[in-house]
C-alpha positions as CSV (number, residue, x, y, z in Angstrom):
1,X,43.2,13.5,-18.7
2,X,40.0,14.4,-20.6
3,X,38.4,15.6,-18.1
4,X,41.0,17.7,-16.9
5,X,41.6,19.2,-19.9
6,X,37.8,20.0,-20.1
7,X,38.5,21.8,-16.6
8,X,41.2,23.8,-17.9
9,X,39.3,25.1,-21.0
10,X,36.6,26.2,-19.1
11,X,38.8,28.2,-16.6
12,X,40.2,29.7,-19.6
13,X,37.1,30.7,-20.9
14,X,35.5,31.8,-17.5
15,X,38.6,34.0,-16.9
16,X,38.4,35.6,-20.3
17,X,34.9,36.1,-19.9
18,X,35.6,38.4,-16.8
19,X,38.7,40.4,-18.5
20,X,36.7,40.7,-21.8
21,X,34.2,42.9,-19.1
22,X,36.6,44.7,-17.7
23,X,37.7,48.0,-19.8
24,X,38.1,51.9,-19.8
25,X,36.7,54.1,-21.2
26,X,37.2,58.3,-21.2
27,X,34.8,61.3,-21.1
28,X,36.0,64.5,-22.9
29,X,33.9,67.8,-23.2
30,X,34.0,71.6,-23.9
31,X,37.8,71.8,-25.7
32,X,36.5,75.0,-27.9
33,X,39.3,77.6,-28.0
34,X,38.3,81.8,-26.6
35,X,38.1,82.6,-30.5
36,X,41.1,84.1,-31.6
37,X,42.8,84.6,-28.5
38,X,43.9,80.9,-28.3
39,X,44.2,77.5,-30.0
40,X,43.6,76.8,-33.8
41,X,40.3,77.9,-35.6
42,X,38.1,77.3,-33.0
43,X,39.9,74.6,-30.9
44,X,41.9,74.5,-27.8
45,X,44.3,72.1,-29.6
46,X,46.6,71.9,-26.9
47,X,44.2,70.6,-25.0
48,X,43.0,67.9,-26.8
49,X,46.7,66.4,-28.0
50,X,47.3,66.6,-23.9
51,X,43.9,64.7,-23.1
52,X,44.1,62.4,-25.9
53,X,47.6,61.7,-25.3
54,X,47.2,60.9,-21.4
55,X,43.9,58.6,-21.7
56,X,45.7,56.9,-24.2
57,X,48.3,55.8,-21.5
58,X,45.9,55.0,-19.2
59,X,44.7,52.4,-21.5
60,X,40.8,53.8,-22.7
61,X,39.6,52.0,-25.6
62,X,36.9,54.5,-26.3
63,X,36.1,58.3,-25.8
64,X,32.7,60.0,-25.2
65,X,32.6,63.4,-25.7
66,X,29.6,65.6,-25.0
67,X,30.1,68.7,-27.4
68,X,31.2,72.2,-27.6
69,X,34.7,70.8,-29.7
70,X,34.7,74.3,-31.7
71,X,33.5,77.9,-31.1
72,X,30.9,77.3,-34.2
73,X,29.4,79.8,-35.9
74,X,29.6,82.7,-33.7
75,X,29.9,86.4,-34.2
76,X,32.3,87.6,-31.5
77,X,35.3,85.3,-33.3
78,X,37.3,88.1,-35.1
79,X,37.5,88.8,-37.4
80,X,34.9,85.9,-38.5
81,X,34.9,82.2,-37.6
82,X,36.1,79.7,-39.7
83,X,33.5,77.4,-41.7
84,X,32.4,74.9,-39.1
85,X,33.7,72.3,-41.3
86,X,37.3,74.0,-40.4
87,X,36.9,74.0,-36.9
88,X,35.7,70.4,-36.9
89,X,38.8,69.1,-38.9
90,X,41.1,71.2,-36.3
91,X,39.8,69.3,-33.6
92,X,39.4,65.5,-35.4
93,X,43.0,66.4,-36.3
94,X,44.5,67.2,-32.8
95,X,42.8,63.4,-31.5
96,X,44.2,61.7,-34.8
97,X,47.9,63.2,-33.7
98,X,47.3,60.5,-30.6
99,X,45.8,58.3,-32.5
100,X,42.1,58.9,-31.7
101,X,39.5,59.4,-34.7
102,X,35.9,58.9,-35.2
103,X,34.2,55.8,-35.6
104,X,34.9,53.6,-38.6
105,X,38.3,55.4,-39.2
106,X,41.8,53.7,-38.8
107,X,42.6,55.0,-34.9
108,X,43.3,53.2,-32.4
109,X,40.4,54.5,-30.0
110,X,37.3,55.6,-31.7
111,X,35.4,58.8,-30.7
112,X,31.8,59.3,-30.0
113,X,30.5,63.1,-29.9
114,X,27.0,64.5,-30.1
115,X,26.6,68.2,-30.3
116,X,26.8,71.1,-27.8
117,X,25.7,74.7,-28.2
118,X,28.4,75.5,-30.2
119,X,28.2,73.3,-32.6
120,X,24.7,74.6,-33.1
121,X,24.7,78.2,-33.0
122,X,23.3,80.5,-36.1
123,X,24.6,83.7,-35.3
124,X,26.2,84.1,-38.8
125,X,24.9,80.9,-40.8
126,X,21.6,79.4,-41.1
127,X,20.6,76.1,-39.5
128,X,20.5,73.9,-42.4
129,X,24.2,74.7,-43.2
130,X,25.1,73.8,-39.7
131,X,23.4,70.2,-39.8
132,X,25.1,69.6,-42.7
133,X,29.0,70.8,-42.1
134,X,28.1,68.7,-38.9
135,X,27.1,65.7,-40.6
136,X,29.5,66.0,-43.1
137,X,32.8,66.4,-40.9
138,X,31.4,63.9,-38.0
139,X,27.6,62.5,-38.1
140,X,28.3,60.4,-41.3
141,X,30.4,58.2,-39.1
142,X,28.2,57.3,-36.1
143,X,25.9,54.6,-35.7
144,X,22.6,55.5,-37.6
145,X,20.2,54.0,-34.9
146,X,18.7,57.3,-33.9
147,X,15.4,58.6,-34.1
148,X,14.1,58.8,-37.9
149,X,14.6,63.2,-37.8
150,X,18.0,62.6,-35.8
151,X,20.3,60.3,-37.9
152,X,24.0,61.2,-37.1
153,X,22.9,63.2,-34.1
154,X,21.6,60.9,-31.5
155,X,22.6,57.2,-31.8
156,X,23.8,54.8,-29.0
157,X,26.3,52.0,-28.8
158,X,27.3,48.7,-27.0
159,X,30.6,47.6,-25.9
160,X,31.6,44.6,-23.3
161,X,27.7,44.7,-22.5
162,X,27.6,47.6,-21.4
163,X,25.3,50.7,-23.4
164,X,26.3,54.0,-24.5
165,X,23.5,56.9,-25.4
166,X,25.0,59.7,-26.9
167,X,22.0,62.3,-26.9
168,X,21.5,65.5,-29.2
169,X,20.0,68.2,-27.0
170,X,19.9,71.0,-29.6
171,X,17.7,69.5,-32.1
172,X,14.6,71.3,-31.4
173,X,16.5,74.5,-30.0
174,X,16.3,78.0,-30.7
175,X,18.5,79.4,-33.3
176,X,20.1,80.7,-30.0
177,X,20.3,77.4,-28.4
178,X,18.7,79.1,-24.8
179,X,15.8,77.2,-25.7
180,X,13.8,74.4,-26.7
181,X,16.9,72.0,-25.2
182,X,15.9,68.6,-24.7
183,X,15.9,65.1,-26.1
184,X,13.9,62.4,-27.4
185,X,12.5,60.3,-24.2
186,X,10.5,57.9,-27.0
187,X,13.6,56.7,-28.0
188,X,15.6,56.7,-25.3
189,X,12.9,54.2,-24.0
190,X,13.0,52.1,-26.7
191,X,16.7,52.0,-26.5
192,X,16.5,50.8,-23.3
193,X,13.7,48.2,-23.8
194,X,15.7,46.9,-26.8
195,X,18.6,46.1,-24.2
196,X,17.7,44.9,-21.3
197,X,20.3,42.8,-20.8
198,X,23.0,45.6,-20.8
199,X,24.9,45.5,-17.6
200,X,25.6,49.1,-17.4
201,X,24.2,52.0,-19.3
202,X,25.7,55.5,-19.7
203,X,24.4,58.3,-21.1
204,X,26.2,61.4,-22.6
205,X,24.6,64.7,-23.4
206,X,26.2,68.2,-23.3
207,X,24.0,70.4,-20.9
208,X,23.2,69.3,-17.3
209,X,20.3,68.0,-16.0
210,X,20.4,70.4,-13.0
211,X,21.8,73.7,-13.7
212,X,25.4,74.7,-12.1
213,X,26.2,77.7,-13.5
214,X,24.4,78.2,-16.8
215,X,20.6,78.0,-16.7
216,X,20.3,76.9,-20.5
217,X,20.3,72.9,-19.9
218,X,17.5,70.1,-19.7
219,X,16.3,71.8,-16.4
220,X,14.7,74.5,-18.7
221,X,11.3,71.3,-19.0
222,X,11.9,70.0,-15.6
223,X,8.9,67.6,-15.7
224,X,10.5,66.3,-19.2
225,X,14.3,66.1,-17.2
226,X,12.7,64.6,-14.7
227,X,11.2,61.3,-17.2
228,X,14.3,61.0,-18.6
229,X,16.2,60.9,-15.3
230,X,13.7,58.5,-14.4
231,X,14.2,56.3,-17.4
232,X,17.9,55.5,-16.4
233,X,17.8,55.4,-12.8
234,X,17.3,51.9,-12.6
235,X,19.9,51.1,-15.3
236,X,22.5,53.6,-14.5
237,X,24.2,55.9,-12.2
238,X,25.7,58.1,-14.0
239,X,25.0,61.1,-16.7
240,X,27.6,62.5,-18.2
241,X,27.5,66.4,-19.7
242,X,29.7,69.6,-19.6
243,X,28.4,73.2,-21.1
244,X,29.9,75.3,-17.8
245,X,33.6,74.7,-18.0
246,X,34.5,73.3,-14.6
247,X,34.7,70.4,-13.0
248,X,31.5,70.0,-10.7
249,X,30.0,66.2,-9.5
250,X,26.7,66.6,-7.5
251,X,23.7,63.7,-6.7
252,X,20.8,65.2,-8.5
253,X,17.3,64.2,-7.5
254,X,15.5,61.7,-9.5
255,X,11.8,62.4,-8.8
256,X,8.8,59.6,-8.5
257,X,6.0,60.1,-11.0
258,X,4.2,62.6,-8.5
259,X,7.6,65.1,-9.7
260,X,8.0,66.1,-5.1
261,X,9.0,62.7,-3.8
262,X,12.8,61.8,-4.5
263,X,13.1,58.0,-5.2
264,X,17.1,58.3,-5.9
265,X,19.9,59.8,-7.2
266,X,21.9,60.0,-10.0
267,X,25.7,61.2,-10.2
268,X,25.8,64.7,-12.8
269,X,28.9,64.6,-13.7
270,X,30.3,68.2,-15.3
271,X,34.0,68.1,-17.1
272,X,36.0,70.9,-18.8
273,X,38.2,70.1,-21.4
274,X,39.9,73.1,-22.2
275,X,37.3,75.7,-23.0
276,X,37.6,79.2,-21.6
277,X,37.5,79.7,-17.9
278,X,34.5,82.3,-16.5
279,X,36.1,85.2,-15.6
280,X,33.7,87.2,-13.4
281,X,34.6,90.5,-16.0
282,X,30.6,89.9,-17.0
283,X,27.3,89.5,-15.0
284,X,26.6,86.4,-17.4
285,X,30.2,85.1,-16.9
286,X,30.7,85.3,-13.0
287,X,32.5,82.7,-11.0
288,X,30.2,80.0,-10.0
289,X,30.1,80.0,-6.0
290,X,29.5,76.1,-5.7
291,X,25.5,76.5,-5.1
292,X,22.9,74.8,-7.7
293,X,20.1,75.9,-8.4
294,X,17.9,73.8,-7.0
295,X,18.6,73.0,-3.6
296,X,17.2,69.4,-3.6
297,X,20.7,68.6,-5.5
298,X,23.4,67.4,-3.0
299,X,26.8,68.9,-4.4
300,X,30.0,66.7,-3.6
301,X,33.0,68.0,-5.4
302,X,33.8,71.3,-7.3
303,X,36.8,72.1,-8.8
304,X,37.6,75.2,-10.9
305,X,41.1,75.8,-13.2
306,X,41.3,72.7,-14.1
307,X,41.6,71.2,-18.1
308,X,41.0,67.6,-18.0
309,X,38.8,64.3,-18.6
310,X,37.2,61.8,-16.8
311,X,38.6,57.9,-16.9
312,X,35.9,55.5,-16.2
313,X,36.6,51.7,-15.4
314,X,34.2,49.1,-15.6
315,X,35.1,46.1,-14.0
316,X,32.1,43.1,-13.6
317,X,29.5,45.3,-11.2
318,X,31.6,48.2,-10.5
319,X,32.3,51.5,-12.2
320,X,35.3,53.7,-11.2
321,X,35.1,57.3,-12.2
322,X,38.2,59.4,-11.8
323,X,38.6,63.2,-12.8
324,X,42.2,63.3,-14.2
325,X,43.5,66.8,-15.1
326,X,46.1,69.3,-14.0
327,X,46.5,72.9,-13.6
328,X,49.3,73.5,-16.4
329,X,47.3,74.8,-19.7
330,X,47.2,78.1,-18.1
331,X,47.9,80.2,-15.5
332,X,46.0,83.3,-14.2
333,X,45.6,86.6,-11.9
334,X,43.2,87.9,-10.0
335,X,42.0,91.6,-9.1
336,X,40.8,93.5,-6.5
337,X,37.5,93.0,-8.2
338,X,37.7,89.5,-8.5
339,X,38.3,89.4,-12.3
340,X,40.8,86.0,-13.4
341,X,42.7,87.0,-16.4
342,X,43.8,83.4,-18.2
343,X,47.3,83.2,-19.9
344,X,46.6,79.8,-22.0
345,X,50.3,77.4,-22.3
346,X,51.1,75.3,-25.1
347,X,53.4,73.4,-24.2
348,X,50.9,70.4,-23.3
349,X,53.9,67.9,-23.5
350,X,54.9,69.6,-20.2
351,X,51.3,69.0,-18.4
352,X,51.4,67.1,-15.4
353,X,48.3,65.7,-14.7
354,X,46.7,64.1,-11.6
355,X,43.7,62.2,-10.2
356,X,41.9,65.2,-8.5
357,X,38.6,63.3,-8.0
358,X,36.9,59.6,-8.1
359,X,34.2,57.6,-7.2
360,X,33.0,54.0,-7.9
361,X,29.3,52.9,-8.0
362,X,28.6,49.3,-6.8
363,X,25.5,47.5,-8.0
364,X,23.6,45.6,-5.6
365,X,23.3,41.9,-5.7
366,X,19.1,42.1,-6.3
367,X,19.1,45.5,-7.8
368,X,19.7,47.7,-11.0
369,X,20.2,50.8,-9.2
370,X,23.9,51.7,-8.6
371,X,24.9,52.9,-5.1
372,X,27.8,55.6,-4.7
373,X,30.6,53.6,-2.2
C-alpha cells in the first residue's frame, strides 16, 4: 500500500511538472492612435480593450509588448500632444479595463513593454524628460536587471523555464530615432550565460532585424544584428518586433562569423496592434509590396488590414505561434491612385477575430536550435 501510494505521488508530481510547463503567453505592438484623428491621447484605445479582452479568453498569463503604445512627443499631433505621461496612463488604463497592468500591480496578467520610436521621439521635448515620464509611468515597475545605463529599459524575465528579453533599441538613438538603433549584445550574452538551463528563450524588441517596410531597424549595423541574431540562434527561434504596422513573418538569415555563409534561420515575427495603416498618399508611407530588403530573407506570410496580436503556447519542446486578429477596427477605400483612406470603428465589443496565421517550432532531441514544422 506504501509503495503504491509512493507511485501515485510521484505521477502526481510528474504530471504537474508537465502542466506547470505548459502556458500562453501574448505579443502586442504598435497600438498608438493617428494623433487626433482617432483613439484617446495618443492611444488606439479600442484597440487595446479588444486585444486585451480576447487574449484574456484564450487564457495568456503574460503579455510582451514591443513599443510604439502612444504617438509620444511628436509635432504633427494637433494641436499638441499630450505629456507622455498622459498618453502612457491612456494606454495602462485601456489593459487595466481587462484586467491587464504592469508588473507588480494587482492585474491578473502582467505586462512587459520596452520602448519603440515613439516613445522616444524629441520633436517637442528634450530627451531627459522623455526617460523620465517613461520611467515614471512604466520603467519603475520592470525588473531592474538591465545593463547599469539602462535600468527600467532593458531587463529580462523567467517564467515556467522559459526566458524573456525585452530589449531597448533607442537608447543610443538619435533625437530622431533613424539612428544609432541597437542594443546591448554584452548583456544580452551575459543573460544568456547566466541561464543556460532555460528551455526556451524569446526575445522582444520593437524594430526588425531585417527591414520590411521601414529601413530604421537593427539592420541600420548589420554586422552588430548579425551577433545578436547569432547569440539566440541556438537558444531560440523566434524574435519578436513590430515598428511597420502589418502583419509580416519571414526566416531571416542568421550569418556564421565570416557575416556571407548562412548557418540558420530565425522566425521575424512583425504584429500591428492598432496603429495607423500606410496609406500610399506619401513616398515614405507607400504600401509595402511583400519584398525585404535583403533578398537572403525568405518571406512566408504577409498580411495587411489587420489589428491584432500574436498567442504563443509553450508546451514541453514545442512553441505554437498564432496571429489572431480581425478586420473589424476599420474599414477603408481605395483610389484610382492607389491611396487607402481608413475609417477607424469603436465598437471593439463587436470585433470578430480569427486565427489568420500559425506556426509551431519543434526542438530537436540533441539540439538547441528550433526547427519551423
Amino acid at each position: 500500500m506504501k509503495k503504491f501510494l509512493l507511485f501515485a505521488v510521484a505521477i502526481l508530481l510528474g504530471l504537474n511538472l508537465l502542466h506547470a510547463q505548459s502556458f500562453k503567453f501574448a505579443v502586442l505592438c504598435d497600438t498608438r492612435s493617428n494623433g487626433h484623428e482617432n483613439g484617446k491621447n495618443g492611444v488606439n484605445v479600442s484597440a487595446v480593450k479588444a486585444i486585451c479582452q480576447h487574449l484574456k479568453e484564450q487564457g495568456a498569463v503574460l503579455v510582451l509588448a514591443p513599443g510604439d503604445f502612444i504617438c509620444g512627443n511628436v509635432k504633427w499631433y494637433e494641436p499638441t500632444p499630450p505629456a507622455n505621461a498622459t498618453q502612457f496612463q491612456s494606454f495602462l488604463e485601456a489593459a487595466a479595463s481587462q484586467g491587464i497592468g504592469l508588473p507588480g500591480s494587482n492585474m491578473e496578467i502582467p505586462l512587459y513593454p520596452v520602448r519603440g520610436n515613439h516613445e522616444c521621439y524629441q520633436q517637442i521635448l528634450p530627451g531627459d524628460s522623455i526617460k523620465a515620464a517613461w520611467m515614471k509611468s512604466i520603467g519603475y515597475t520592470l525588473p531592474a536587471n538591465g545593463p547599469k545605463n539602462e535600468i527600467g529599459f532593458t531587463y529580462s524575465f523567467t517564467y515556467n523555464n522559459s526566458l524573456f528579453l525585452g530589449v531597448d533599441e533607442y537608447m543610443h538613438a538619435s533625437s530622431s530615432q533613424k539612428k544609432g538603433i541597437g542594443l546591448n549584445q554584452a548583456w544580452v550574452n551575459r543573460v544568456l550565460k547566466n541561464n543556460p538551463k532555460a528551455k526556451h528563450v524569446f526575445v522582444f524588441g520593437h524594430t526588425p532585424a531585417f527591414a520590411a517596410h521601414h529601413k530604421d531597424c537593427l539592420g541600420e549595423q548589420p554586422l552588430r544584428r548579425d551577433v545578436f541574431l547569432r547569440s539566440i540562434y541556438q537558444r531560440g527561434g523566434i524574435y519578436f518586433c513590430g515598428h511597420d504596422h502589418f502583419y509580416a513573418r519571414a526566416k531571416v538569415p542568421v550569418f556564421k562569423p565570416d557575416n556571407s555563409t548562412i548557418k540558420g534561420y530565425i522566425q521575424q515575427v512583425i504584429t500591428p496592434s492598432g496603429a495607423p495603416f500606410l496609406t500610399g498618399n506619401r513616398s515614405d508611407n507607400h504600401k509595402w509590396d511583400g519584398e525585404y530588403q535583403n533578398k537572403m530573407v525568405i518571406p512566408e506570410t504577409y498580411i495587411d488590414n489587420a489589428v491584432g496580436y500574436q498567442l504563443v503556447t509553450v508546451d514541453k519542446d514545442k512553441v505554437t505561434v498564432q496571429f489572431i486578429a480581425t478586420y473589424d477596427a476599420c474599414s477603408y477605400t481605395k483610389n484610382g491612385s492607389g491611396e487607402y483612406t481608413y475609417t477607424f470603428n469603436d465598437n471593439w465589443e463587436n470585433w470578430n477575430f480569427s486565427i489568420m496565421d500559425q506556426f509551431s517550432l519543434q526542438k530537436k532531441n540533441r539540439s538547441r536550435q528550433l526547427v519551423s514544422k
